[in-house]
C-alpha positions in Angstrom: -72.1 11.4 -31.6 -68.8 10.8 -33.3 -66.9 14.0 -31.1 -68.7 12.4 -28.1 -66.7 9.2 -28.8 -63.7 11.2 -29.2 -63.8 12.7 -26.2 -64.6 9.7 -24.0 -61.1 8.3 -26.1 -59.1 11.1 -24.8 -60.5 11.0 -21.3 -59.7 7.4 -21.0 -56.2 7.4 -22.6 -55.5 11.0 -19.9 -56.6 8.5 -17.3 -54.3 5.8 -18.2 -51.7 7.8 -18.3 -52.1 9.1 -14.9 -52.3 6.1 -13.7 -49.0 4.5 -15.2 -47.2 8.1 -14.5 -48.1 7.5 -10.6 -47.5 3.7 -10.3 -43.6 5.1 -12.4 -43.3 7.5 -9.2 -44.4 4.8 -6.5 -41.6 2.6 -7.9 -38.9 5.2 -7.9 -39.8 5.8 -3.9 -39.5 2.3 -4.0 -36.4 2.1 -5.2 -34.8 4.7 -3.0 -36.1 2.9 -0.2 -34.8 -0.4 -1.2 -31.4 1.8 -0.8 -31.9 2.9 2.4 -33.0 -0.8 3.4 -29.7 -1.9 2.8 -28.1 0.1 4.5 -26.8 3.1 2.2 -27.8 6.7 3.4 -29.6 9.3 0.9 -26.4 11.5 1.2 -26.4 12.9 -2.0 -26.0 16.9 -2.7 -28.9 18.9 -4.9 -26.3 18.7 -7.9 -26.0 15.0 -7.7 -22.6 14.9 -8.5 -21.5 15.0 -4.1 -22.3 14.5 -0.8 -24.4 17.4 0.9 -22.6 19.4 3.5 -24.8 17.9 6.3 -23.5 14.4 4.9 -19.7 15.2 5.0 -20.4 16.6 8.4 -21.5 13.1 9.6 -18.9 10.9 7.3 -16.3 12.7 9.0 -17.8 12.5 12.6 -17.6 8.7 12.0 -14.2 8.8 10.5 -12.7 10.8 13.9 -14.6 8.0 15.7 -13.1 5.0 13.7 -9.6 6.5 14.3 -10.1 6.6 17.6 -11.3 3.5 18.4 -11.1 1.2 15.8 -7.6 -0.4 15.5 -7.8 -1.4 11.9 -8.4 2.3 10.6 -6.0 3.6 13.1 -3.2 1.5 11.8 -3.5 1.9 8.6 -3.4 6.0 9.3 -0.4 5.4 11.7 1.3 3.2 9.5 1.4 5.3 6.7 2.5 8.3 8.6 5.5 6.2 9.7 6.7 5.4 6.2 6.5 9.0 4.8 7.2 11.6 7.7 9.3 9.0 9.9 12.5 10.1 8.3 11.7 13.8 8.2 12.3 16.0 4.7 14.6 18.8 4.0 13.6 22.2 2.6 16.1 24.6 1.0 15.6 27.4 -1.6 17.7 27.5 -4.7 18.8 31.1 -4.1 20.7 31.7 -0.7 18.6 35.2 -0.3 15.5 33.0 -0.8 16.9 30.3 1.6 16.8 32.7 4.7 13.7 33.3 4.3 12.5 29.8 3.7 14.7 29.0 7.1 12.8 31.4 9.3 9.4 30.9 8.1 10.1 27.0 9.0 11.6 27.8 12.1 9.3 30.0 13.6 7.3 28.0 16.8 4.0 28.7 15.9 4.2 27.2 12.4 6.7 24.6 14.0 3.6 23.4 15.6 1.4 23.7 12.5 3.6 22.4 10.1 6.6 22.7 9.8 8.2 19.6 11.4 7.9 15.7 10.5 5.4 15.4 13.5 3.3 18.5 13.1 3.4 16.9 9.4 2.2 14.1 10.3 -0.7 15.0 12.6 -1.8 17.3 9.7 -1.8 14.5 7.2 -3.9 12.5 9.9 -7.1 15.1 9.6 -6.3 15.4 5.7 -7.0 11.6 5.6 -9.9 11.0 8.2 -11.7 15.0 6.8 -10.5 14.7 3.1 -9.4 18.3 3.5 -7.3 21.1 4.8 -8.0 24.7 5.2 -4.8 26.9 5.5 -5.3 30.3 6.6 -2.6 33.2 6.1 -1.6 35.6 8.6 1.0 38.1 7.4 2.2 40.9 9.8 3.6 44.5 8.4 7.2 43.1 8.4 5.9 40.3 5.9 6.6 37.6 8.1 3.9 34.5 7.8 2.0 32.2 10.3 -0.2 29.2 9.0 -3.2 28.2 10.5 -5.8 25.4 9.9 -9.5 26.2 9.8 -11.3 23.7 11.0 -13.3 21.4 8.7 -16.8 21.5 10.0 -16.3 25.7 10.0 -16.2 25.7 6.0 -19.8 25.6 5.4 -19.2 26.3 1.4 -17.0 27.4 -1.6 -17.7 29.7 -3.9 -16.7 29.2 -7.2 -16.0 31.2 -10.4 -19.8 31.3 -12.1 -18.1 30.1 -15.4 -15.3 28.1 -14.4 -16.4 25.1 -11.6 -12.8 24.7 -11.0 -11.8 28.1 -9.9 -12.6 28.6 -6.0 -13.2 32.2 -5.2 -14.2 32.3 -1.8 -14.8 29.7 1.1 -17.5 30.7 3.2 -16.6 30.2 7.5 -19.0 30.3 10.0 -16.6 29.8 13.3 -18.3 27.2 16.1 -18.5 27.8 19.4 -14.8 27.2 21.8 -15.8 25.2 25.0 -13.8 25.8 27.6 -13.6 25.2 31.2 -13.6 28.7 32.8 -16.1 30.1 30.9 -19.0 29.2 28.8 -19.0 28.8 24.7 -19.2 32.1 22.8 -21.9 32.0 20.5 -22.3 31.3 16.5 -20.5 34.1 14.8 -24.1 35.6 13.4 -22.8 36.3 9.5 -20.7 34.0 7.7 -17.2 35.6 6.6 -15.8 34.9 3.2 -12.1 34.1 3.0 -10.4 34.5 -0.4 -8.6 31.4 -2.2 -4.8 32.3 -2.0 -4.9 31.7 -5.8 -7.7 34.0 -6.4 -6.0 37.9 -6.8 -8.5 40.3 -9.1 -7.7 43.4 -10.2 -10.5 45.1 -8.1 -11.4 43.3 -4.0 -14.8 44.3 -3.6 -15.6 44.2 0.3 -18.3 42.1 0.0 -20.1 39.2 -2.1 -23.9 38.5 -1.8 -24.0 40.8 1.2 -21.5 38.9 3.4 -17.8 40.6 3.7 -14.6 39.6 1.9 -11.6 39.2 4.5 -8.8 39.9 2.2 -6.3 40.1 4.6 -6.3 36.2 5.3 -6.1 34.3 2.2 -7.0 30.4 2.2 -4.9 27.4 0.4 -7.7 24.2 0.1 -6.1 21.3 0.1 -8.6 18.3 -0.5 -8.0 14.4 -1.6 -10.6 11.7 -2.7 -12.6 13.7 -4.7 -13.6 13.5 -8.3 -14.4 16.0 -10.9 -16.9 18.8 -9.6 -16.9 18.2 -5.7 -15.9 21.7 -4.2 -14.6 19.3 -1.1 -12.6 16.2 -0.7 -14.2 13.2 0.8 -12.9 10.6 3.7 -10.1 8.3 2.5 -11.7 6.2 5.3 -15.2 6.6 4.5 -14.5 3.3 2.1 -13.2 1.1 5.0 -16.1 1.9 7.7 -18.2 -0.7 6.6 -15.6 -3.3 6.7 -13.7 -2.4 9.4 -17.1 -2.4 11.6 -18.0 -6.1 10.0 -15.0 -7.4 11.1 -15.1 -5.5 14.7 -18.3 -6.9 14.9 -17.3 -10.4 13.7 -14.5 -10.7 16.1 -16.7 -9.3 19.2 -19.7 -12.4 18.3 -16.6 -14.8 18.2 -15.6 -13.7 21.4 -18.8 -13.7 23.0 -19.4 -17.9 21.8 -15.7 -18.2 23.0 -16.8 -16.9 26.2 -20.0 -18.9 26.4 -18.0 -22.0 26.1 -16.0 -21.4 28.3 -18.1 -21.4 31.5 -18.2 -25.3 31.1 -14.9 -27.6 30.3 -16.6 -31.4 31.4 -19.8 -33.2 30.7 -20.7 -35.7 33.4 -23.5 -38.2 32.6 -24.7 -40.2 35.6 -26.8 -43.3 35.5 -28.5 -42.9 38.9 -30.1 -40.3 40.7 -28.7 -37.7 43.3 -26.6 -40.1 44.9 -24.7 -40.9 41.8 -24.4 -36.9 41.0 -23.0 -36.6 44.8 -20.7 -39.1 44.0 -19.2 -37.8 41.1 -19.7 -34.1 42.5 -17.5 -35.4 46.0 -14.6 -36.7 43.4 -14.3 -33.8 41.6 -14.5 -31.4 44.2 -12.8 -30.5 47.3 -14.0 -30.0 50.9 -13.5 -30.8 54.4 -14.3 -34.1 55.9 -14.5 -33.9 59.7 -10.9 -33.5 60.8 -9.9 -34.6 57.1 -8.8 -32.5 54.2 -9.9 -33.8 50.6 -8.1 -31.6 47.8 -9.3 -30.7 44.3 -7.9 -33.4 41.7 -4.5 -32.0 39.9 -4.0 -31.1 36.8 -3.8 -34.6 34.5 -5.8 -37.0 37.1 -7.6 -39.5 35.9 -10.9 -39.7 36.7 -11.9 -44.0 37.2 -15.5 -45.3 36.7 -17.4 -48.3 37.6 -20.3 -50.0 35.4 -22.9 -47.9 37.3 -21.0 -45.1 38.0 -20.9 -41.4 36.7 -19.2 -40.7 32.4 -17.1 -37.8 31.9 -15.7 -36.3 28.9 -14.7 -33.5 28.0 -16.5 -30.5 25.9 -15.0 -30.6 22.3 -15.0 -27.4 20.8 -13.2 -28.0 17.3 -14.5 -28.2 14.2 -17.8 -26.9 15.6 -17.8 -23.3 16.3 -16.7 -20.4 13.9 -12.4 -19.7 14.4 -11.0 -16.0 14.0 -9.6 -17.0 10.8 -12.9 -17.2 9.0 -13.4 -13.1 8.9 -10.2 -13.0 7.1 -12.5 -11.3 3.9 -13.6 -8.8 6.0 -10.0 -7.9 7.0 -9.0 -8.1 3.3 -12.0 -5.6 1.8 -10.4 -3.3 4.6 -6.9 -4.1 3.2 -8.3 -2.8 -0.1 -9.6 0.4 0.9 -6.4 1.6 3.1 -4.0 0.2 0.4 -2.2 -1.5 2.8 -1.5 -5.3 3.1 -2.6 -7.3 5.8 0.8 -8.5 6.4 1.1 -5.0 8.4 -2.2 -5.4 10.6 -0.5 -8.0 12.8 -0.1 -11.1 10.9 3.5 -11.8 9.7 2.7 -15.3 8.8 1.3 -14.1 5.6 4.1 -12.2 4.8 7.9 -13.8 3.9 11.8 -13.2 3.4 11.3 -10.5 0.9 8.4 -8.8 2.1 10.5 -8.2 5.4 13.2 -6.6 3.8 11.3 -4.4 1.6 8.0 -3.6 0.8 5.5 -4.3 -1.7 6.0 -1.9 -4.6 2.2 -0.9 -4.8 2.6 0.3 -1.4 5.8 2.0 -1.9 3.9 4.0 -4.9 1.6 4.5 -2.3 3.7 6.3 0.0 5.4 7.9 -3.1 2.6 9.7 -4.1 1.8 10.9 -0.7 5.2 12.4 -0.4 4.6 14.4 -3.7 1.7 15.6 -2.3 3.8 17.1 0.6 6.2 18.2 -1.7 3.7 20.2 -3.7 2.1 21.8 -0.2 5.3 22.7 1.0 6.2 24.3 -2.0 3.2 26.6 -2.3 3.2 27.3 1.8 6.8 28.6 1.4 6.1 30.3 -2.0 3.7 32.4 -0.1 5.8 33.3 2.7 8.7 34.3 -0.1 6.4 36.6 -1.6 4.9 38.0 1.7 8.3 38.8 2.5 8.7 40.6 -0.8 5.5 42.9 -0.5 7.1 43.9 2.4 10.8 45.1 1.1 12.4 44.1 4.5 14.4 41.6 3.1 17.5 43.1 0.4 17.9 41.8 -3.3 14.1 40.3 -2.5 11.5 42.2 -3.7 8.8 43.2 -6.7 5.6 44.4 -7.7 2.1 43.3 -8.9 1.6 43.0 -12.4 -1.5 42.7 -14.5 -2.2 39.0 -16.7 -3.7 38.8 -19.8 -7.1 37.6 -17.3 -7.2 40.7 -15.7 -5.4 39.0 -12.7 -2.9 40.5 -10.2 0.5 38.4 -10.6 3.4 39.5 -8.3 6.5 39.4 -10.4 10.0 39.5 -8.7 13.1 42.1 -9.4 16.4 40.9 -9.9 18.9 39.8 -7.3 21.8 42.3 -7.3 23.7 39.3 -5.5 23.6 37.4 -8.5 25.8 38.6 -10.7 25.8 36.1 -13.1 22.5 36.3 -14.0 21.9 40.2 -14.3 18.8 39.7 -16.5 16.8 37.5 -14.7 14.2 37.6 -11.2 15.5 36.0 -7.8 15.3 32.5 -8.3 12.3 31.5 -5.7 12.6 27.6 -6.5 12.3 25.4 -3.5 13.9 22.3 -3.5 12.2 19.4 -1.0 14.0 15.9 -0.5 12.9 13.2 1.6 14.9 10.5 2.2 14.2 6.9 0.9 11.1 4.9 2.0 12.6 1.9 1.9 16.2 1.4 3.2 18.5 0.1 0.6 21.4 -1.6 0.7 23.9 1.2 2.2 27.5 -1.2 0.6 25.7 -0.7 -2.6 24.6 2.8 -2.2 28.0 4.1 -1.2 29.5 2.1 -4.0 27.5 3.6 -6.4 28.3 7.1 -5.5 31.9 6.4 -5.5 31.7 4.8 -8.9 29.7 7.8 -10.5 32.7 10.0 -8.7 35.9 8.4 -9.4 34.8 6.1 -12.3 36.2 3.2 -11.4 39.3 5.0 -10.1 40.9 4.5 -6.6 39.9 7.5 -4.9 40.5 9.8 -7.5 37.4 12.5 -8.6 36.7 12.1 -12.2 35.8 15.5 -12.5 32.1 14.3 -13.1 30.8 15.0 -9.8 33.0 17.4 -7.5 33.5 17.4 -3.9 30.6 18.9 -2.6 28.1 16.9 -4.2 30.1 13.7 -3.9 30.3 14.5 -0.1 26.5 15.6 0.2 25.2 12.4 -1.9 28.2 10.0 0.2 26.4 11.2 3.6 22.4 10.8 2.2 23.5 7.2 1.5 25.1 6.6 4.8 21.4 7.3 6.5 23.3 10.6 8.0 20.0 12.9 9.4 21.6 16.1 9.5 23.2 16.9 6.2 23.2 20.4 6.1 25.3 20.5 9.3 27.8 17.8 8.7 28.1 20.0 5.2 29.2 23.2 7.2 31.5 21.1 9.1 33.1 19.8 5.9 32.7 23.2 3.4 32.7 26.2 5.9 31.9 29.8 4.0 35.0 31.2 3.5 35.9 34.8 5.3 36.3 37.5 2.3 38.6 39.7 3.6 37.2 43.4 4.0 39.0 44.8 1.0 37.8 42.4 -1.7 34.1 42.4 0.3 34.2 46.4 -0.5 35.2 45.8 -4.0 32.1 43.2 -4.6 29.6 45.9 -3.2 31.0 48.5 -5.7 30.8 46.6 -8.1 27.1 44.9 -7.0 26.5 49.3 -6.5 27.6 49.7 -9.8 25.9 46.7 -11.7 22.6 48.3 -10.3 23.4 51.9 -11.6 23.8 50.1 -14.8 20.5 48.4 -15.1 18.6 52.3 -13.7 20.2 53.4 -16.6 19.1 50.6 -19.6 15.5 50.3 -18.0 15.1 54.3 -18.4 17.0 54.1 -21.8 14.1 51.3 -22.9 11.7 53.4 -21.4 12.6 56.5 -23.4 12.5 54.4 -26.4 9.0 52.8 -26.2 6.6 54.0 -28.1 4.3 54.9 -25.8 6.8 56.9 -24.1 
């Protein structure tokens, strides 16, 4: 009796629990509906920490579309191009060997149009901030010369990362769409995905493939992403935050339109006291016509339209005070202000800025554009880092060149030989520092400028050098604060290179000949004496 009990106990407290287990699951699908109610899509990945690829896909479709038509978004792209590509950027390499090298890779047409010039610049820095990513791709020919390509964004389907380290991108996987064109009809879906190495990623062994799916070795990738946060393999929209907003406001603007419209399709209100004789009457004032052999004209502008006791009232249609003004979606404009980081003074209202907004800029924004610069600077740096050591692998440039060394991670690291040109540092590799300068966002105040150059140069004197800055620099800073564009050519005007006459020049490359036979020598010496020798 008493187990019977028991067991009718543990039946009913299985069933409860059932019951409250499945009325917990009905209100999560509850819940996830109330999200999609409200307008927010489901877009998250199967790690829950970003969007699924399928998601980006579509965040970035809209994002094309907003720049394209939405003038909010597109100024706030434009705009910010302007400030930090407008007045170009100079790259030059530390080491003259080095600089020639630098020089051609920018100065070669096809990555002219990639990269390599304030407008190609900017146009990339457009699809960073509407995709939230960029794809370099490497091509290196056998005389180690480099061309940069894009991939585009929807063709990344995945990266691969290191299995212990979420951080470390091994491999992006491509699969290349189809090219419409108008003589012939798109290719087809490449059938296998290829797998492009990260340009950072150089193990000892390459095997030729991963999971099944072949390794292209030969065309390293350099991922550039932005808006993302720890653990998202891609970078997200920087407009996916304004889409909402800047479609409110579209949307506001078009209804305010449309009641504008509406109203205006009547300006008077007539009442009349009689019937259709008094509506012909006021109709036959109002309106012009032909009267037998008589001409009866429209009234002018500022008539005055004179009633009797029984006759027709006019007044006008007030509109003010009643109906909804531009002004009111000024919120909407501001939460779009917020997400582009830019204030609303620059979306077509000056009134809302003043004097000293219109003469400089709000230091927020200037941060703004700052950063965005360092970003460049950074990408810059590692593109022409690559092309210095492709140019190395290959030996075809002298006093630039080295070999691949081993890390302490079992990594391939290429390490640089000396410079025999550099004499005074016999000891140490090629310097393969790249310097990038852009000029000020904001202009100053060039009187001040100049004077503060001088002062740093002459120290208060009348024209005199100090001997804290010497000519060279003093000219090179003197002609940045003027505004002067090209520097480097005004420079060569000012400090030509100096003809060594043939004699000394053959006494330098004996001595450079020399210098070299010196360090064969102490390298085989060292050798000799190692241990393991």
């Amino acid at each position: 009796m008493t187990e019977n009990v028991t067991q009718l106990a543990v039946q009913e407290v299985s069933e409860r629990l059932r019951i409250t287990e499945a009325n917990f699951q009905e209100r999560i699908a509850e819940l996830e509906l109330e999200l999609e109610e409200r307008g927010w899509d489901r877009l998250m990945g199967s790690t829950q920490t970003e969007f699924s690829r399928d998601a980006l896909r579509k965040i970035v479709a809209e994002s094309r579309l907003f720049y394209m038509k939405n003038p909010l978004i597109r100024r706030a792209v434009d705009l910010s191009e302007s400030y930090v590509f407008g007045q170009g950027v100079t790259v030059e390499a530390v080491s003259p060997t080095v600089d020639v090298v630098v020089q051609e890779f920018l100065a070669d047409e096809a990555n002219r149009a990639e990269f390599s010039t304030p407008l190609s610049m900017a146009a990339r820095d457009a699809d960073l901030r509407i995709e939230g990513n960029l794809f370099f791709v490497f091509f290196t020919n056998a005389g180690g010369y480099l061309r940069v390509r894009t991939i585009p964004f929807d063709e990344v389907q995945d990266v691969i990362c290191n299995p212990e380290d979420a951080r470390e991108p091994w491999y992006y996987v491509r699969l290349k769409a189809p090219r419409d064109t108008l003589f012939a009809s798109p290719s087809a879906l490449t059938a296998e995905p290829v797998l492009y190495p990260d340009w950072q990623y150089t193990p000892k062994s390459r095997p030729a493939s991963y999971n099944g799916h072949a390794i292209d070795w030969d065309h390293p990738v350099y991922h550039v992403k932005v808006n993302a946060i720890s653990g998202q393999r891609f970078g997200l929209s920087e407009l996916y935050s304004a889409q909402d907003w800047a479609r409110a406001y579209n949307e506001f603007l078009a209804n305010w339109a449309t009641i504008t419209r509406s109203l205006a399709r009547f300006a008077w209100k007539v009442v009349t006291k009689g019937g259709a004789a008094q509506r012909a009457a006021a109709r036959s004032r109002l309106d012009s016509g032909l009267s037998g052999d008589t001409y009866n004209p429209a009234p002018s502008t500022g008539s005055v339209f004179i009633e009797t006791g029984d006759a027709a009232s006019l007044q006008p249609i007030r509109t003010s005070g009643a109906t909804t003004t531009p002004a009111d979606g000024r919120r909407l404009l501001l939460m779009v202000c917020a997400a582009t980081g830019i204030p609303e003074q620059y979306f077509g209202d000056p009134s809302t800025g003043n004097l000293a907004t219109a003469k400089a800029m709000d230091r927020p924004t200037e941060l703004q554009f700052l950063v965005r610069q360092m970003l460049w600077t950074q990408i810059l740096e590692n593109l022409c880092a690559f092309a210095i050591e492709a140019r190395a692998r290959a030996g075809t440039v002298e006093g630039l060149s080295g070999e691949d060394v081993e890390d302490a991670w079992e990594e391939m690291k290429f390490r640089y030989d000396h410079d025999p040109n550099d004499i005074e540092h016999p000891d140490e590799p090629v310097d393969v520092h790249v310097d990038v300068a852009w000029p000020d966002l904001v202009e100053r105040d060039v009187v001040a400028r100049v004077g503060a150059v001088v002062q740093a140069a002459t120290l208060g004197g009348q024209g005199m050098l100090a001997g804290t800055l010497d000519a060279e620099y003093t000219t090179r800073q003197l002609l940045m604060a003027l505004g002067e564009k090209s520097v480097e050519e005004v420079m060569e005007q000012f400090f030509p290179e100096e003809e060594v006459p043939e004699e000394e020049e053959l006494g330098v490359e004996a001595l450079k000949g020399a210098i070299k036979e010196h360090l064969a020598l102490l390298k085989e010496a060292a050798n000799a004496a190692s241990p393991s020798a």
